[in-house]
N, C-alpha and C positions, 0 to 999 in steps of 0.2 A: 524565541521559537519561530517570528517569521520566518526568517532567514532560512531556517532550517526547512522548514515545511516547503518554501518554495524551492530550494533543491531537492524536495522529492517528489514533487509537483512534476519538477521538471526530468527527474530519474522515469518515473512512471510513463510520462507522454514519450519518453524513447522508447520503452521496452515494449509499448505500445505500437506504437510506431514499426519495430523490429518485427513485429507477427505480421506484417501484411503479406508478407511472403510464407508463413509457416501453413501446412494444411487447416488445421485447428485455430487458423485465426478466430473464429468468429468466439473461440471459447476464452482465449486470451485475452484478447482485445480489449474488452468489458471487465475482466480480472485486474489488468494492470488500467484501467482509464478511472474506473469509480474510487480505487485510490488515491488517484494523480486527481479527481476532482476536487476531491474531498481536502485535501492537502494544500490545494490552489485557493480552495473556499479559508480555512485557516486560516492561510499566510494574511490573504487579502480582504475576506470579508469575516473573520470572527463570530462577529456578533449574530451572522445568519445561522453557523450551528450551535450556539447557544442553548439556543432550545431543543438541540437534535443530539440527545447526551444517550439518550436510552438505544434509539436509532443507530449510533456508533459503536457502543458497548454491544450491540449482536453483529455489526459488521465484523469489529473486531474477534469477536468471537466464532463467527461465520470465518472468516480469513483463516484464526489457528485451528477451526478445523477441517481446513484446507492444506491447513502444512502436514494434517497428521492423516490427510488421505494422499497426496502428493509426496506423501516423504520418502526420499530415492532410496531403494535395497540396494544401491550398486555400491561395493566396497568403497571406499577412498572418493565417495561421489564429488568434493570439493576440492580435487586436487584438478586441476586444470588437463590435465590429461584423458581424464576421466568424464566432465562437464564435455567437456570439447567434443564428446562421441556418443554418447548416450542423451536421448533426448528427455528421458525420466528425471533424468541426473538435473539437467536444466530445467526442469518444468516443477520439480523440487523445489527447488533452489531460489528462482522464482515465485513461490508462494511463502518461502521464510520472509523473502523484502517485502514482500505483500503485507504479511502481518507485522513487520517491524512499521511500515508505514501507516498501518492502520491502529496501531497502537499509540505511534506519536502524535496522532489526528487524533484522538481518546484523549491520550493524555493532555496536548493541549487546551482542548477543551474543556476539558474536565478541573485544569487547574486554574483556565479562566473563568470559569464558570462564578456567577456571584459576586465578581471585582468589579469596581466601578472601570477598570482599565479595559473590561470587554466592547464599551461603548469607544471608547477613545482611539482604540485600534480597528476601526469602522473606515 
C-alpha cells in the first residue's frame, strides 16, 4: 500500500497544482492537497495516522459527500468530449479521486491499525 499511496500523493499535488490558474482555486486547492497529505503521511509516516482512524472515517465520509454534491448532471459526463467542456463535469469527476483516495488512506490505516508492522513501516 506504500507504493500505492505515494502515487496518489503524487496524483493529488498535480491536480493541485493544476488550479492555480482555475478561478475557484482557493476552493480546490485544499480539496485535492489534504488528500495528497494524507496519502504522503501513509506511504511514509504510517504510524502518525494510527491514531487518526476516526478523524479519516469522516474525511472520508466528508469526501463521498462531496461526490454526491459535485456529481455532474451532464449526460455522458465521462466521456472526454464532454469533461473537456463542462467544468461541472470536471469538478465532478474530481471529487470521485478525491474519495477513492481518501478511501484508500482509510483503508490503509485501518488495516494497519493494531499490527506490530505499523511501527516498522515508521
Amino acid at each position: 500500500m506504500r507504493y500505492v499511496n505515494m502515487v496518489l500523493a503524487l496524483l493529488m499535488l498535480v491536480f493541485a497544482a493544476v488550479q492555480l490558474n482555475d478561478p475557484d482555486a482557493f476552493v480546490w486547492i485544499p480539496i485535492y492537497l489534504v488528500p495528497g497529505v494524507l496519502a504522503a503521511i501513509a506511504a511514509f509516516r504510517l504510524p502518525v495516522l494510527a491514531k487518526s482512524v476516526t478523524l479519516l472515517g469522516g474525511l472520508a465520509v466528508l469526501s463521498l459527500a462531496g461526490v454526491v454534491y459535485y456529481w455532474p448532471t451532464t449526460p455522458g459526463f465521462w466521456q472526454q468530449a464532454v469533461w473537456w467542456e463542462t467544468e461541472t463535469a470536471r469538478e465532478g469527476m474530481g471529487m470521485m479521486i478525491v474519495a477513492i483516495v481518501m478511501l484508500v488512506v482509510f483503508y490503509t490505516v485501518w488495516s494497519a491499525r493494531g499490527r506490530d508492522s505499523v511501527a516498522d513501516q515508521a
